[in-house]
C-alpha positions as CSV (number, residue, x, y, z in Angstrom):
1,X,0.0,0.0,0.0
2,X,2.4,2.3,0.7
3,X,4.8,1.7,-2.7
4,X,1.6,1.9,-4.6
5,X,0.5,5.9,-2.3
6,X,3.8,6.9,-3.3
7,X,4.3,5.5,-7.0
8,X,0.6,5.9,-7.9
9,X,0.7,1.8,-8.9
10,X,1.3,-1.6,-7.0
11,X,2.7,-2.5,-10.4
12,X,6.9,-1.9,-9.8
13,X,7.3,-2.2,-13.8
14,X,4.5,0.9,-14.7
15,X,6.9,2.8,-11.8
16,X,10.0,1.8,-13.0
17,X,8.8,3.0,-16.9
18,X,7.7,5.9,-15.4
19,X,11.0,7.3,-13.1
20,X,12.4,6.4,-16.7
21,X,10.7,8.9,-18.9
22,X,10.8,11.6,-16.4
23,X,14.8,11.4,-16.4
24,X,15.0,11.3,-19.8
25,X,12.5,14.2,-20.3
26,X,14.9,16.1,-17.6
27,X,18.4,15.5,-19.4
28,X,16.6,15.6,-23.5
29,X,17.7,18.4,-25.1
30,X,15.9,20.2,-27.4
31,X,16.0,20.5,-31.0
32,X,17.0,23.5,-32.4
33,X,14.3,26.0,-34.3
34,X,14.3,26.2,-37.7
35,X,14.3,29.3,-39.5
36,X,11.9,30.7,-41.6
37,X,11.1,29.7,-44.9
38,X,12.9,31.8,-47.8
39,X,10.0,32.0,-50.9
40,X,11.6,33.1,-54.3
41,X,9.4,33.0,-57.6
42,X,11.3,30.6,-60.7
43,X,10.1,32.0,-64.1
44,X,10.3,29.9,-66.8
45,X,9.3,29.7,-70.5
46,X,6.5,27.6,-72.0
47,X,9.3,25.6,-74.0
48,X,11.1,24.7,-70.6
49,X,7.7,23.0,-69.3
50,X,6.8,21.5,-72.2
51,X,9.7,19.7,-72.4
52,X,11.1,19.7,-68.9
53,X,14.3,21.3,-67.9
54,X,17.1,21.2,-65.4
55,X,17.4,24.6,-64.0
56,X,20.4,26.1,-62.3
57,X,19.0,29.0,-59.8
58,X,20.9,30.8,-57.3
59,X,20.0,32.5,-53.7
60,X,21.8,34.2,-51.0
61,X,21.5,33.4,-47.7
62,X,23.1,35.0,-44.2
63,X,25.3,33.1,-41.6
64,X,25.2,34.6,-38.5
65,X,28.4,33.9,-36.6
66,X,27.4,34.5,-33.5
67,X,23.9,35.8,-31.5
68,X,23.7,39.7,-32.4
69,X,27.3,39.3,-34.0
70,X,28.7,39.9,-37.8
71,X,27.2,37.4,-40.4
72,X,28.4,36.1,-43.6
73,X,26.5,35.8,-47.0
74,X,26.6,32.7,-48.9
75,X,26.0,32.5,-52.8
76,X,24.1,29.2,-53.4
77,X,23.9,27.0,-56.1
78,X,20.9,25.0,-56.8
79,X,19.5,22.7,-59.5
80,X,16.0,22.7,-60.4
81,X,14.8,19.5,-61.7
82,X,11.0,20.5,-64.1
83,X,9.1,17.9,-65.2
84,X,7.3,17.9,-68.6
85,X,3.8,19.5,-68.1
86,X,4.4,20.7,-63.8
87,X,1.3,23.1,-63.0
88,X,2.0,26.6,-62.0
89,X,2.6,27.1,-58.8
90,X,4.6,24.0,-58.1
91,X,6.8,24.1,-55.1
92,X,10.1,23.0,-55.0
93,X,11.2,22.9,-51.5
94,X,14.9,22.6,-50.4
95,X,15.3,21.6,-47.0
96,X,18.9,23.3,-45.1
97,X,18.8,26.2,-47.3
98,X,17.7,28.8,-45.9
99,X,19.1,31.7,-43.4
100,X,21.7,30.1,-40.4
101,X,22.3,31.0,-36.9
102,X,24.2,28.8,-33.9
103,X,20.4,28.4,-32.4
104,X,18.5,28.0,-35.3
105,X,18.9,25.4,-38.1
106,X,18.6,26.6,-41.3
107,X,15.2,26.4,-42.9
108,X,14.0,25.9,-46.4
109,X,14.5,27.7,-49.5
110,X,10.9,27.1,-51.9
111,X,11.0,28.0,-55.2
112,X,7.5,28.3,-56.9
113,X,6.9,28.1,-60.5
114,X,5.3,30.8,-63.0
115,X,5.2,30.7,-66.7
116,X,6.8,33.4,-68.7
117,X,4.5,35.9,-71.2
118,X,4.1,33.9,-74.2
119,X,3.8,35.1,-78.0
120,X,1.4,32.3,-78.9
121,X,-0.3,31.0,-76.1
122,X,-1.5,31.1,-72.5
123,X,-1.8,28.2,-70.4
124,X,-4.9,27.1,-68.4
125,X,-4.3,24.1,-66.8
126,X,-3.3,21.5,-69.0
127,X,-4.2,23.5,-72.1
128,X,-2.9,26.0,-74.1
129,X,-4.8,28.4,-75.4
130,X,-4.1,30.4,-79.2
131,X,-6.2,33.4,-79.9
132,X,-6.5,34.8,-83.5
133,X,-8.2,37.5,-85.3
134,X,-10.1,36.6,-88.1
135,X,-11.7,38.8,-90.6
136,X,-14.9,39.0,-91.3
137,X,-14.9,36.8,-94.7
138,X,-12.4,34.5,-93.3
139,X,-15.3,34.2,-90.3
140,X,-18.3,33.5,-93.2
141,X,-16.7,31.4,-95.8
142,X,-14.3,29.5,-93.4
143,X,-10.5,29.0,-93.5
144,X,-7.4,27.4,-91.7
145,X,-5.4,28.6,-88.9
146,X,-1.7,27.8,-88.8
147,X,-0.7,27.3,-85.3
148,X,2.9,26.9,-84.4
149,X,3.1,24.0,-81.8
150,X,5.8,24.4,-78.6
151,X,7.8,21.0,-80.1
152,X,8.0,22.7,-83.6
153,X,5.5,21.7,-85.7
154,X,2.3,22.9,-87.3
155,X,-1.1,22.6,-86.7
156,X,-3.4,23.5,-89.5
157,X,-6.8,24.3,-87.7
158,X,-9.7,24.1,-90.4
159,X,-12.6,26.6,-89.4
160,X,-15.6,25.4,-91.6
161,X,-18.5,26.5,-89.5
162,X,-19.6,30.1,-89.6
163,X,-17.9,32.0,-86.4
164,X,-19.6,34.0,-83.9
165,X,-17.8,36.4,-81.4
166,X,-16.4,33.6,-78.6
167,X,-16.2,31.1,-81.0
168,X,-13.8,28.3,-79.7
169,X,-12.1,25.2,-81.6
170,X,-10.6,22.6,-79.3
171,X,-8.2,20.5,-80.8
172,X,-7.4,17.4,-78.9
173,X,-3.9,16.2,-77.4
174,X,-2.2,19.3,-78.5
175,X,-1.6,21.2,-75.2
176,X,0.6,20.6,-72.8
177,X,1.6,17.1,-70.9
178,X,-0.4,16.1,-68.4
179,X,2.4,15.1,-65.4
180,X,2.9,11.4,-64.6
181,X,2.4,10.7,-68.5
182,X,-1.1,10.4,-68.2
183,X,-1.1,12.5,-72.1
184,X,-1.4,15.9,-73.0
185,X,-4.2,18.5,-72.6
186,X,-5.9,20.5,-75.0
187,X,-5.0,23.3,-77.6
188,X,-7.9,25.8,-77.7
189,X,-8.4,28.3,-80.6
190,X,-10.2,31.1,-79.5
191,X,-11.4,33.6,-82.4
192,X,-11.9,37.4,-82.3
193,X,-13.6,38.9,-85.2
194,X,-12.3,42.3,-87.6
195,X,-14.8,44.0,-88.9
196,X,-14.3,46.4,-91.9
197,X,-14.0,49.7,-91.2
198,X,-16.0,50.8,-94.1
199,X,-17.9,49.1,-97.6
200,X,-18.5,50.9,-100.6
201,X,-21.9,50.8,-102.6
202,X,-20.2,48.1,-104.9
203,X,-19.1,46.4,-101.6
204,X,-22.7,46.3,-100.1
205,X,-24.7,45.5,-103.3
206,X,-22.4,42.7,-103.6
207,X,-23.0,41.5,-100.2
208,X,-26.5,41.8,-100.4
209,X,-27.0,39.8,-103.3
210,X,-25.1,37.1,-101.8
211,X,-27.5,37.1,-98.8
212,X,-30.7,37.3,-101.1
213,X,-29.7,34.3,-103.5
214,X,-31.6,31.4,-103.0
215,X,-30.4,28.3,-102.0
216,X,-31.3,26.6,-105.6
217,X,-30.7,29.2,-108.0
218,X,-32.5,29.3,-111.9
219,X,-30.6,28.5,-114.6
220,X,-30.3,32.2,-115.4
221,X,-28.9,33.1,-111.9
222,X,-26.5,29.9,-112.1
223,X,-25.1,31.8,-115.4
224,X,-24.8,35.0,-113.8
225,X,-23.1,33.8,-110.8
226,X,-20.5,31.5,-113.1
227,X,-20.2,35.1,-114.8
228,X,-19.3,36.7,-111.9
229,X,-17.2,34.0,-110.9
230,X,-15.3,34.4,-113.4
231,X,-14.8,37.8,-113.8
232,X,-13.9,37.7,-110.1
233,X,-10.7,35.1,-110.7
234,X,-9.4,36.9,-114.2
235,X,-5.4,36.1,-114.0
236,X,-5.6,40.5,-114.8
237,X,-8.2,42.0,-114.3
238,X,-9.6,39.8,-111.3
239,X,-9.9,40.7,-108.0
240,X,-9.2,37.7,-106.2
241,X,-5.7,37.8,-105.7
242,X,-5.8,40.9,-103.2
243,X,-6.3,41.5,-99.7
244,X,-9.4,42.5,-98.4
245,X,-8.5,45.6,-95.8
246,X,-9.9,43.8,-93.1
247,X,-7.6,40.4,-93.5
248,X,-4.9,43.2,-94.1
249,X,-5.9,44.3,-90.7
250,X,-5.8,41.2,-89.0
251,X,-2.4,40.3,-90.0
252,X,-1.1,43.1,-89.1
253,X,-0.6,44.9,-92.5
C-alpha cells in the first residue's frame, strides 16, 4: 500500500517506466528551431515546361556567426529539376537552405513556379490556349489557322463553320503534358472577329446579293453567278488575288 501511495501503482514495472521517462525528459535536449522559410518565384518559358528542364538557380542566404554578431552571406547554387507538363505554382522545396544562426537550423528555400509571357499562347491548366483574329470573310466562308506547336510543328486548324464572337475550336492532345504521362491536354483556338471599317456601294450591293440568292438558284442566276465567278478570278483584271483591308488588318498589315 504504501509503494503503490507513493508511485501511484502496485505495479513496480509501470513505476520503473515511469521514473524512466521523467529522467530522460529532464536530461533531452531540445531540438533547435528552424528558420523561416525563404520563398523566391522561378520563371520559366512555355518551351522549358513543355519539355522539362534542369534549372540552375541561385540564392543568398546569411550566416550569423554568433547571436547579435557579424554574419556572412553565402551564394548558393541550386538545380531545379521540371518535369514535362508541372502546374503553376509547383513548389520546389529545399530543405537546409535557408538563413543560419548557432540556435537556429537553417530552414527551407521554396521556389514556386510561374510561366513566362508567351507570343502564342496562355496556359490554363493543362491546355494551351491560341487566340487569333479573323476577318470577317475569313469568319463567313471559313478557313485554316496555322498554329505553331511548342515542339516545332504545325497545326493547321480548319474553321468550316460560320464563327460568332467567342467562337472556340478545341483540338485534342495538342496542349501541354499532363504530369505522370497520363497524355497531353488541350489546344484551344479562340477567335476574335475584324470587322471592316467601311464598304463601298459596290461592296454592299455585292453582299447583299449574296444574302438574297436562294439556295437553288434558276438556270439564269446559275449563269450569272459562273459570270461573276469568273470575272472575279481573271489572271488580270480579277480581284481575287488581293487582300481585303480587313484580312490586311488582322495580319497586321
Amino acid at each position: 500500500a504504501v509503494f503503490e501511495r507513493f508511485f501511484g501503482t502496485a505495479n513496480p514495472y509501470e513505476a520503473l517506466d515511469a521514473i524512466s521517462q521523467q529522467f530522460e525528459s529532464m536530461t533531452a535536449t531540445e531540438p533547435p528551431k528552424q528558420g523561416k522559410n525563404k520563398v523566391y518565384t522561378v520563371e520559366l518559358t512555355l518551351e522549358e515546361i513543355f519539355h522539362g528542364c534542369l534549372k540552375r538557380v541561385t540564392h543568398k542566404r546569411k550566416v550569423l556567426l554568433a547571436e547579435g554578431g557579424e554574419y556572412t552571406e553565402e551564394q548558393r547554387s541550386l538545380t531545379i529539376d521540371v518535369k514535362p507538363g508541372l502546374p503553376t505554382g509547383t513548389r520546389f522545396v529545399f530543405e537546409g537552405e535557408g538563413n543560419k544562426t548557432p540556435t537556429r537550423a537553417a530552414g527551407p528555400v521554396i521556389f514556386v513556379l510561374k510561366p513566362l509571357p508567351h507570343a502564342r499562347f496562355s496556359r490554363r491548366g493543362s491546355d494551351l490556349v491560341h487566340k487569333v483574329t479573323l476577318p470577317l470573310y475569313q469568319a463567313l466562308c471559313g478557313t485554316a489557322i496555322e498554329v505553331p506547336t511548342l515542339d516545332s510543328r504545325v497545326l493547321s486548324v480548319p474553321i468550316s463553320d460560320i464563327v460568332k464572337p467567342g467562337h472556340r475550336t478545341r483540338v485534342a492532345g495538342e496542349g501541354m503534358p499532363i504530369p505522370g504521362g497520363a497524355g497531353r491536354g488541350d489546344l484551344i483556338v479562340e477567335v476574335e472577329l475584324l470587322f471592316p471599317a467601311g464598304l463601298t456601294e459596290a461592296q454592299k450591293a455585292v453582299i447583299k446579293a449574296g444574302f438574297f440568292l436562294p439556295a437553288i438558284p434558276s438556270e439564269k442566276q446559275s449563269k450569272a453567278l459562273l459570270e461573276f465567278d469568273k470575272a472575279f478570278k481573271h489572271p488580270q483584271d480579277g480581284w481575287s488575288s488581293g487582300i481585303p483591308k480587313d484580312a490586311a488588318q488582322a495580319n497586321g498589315h
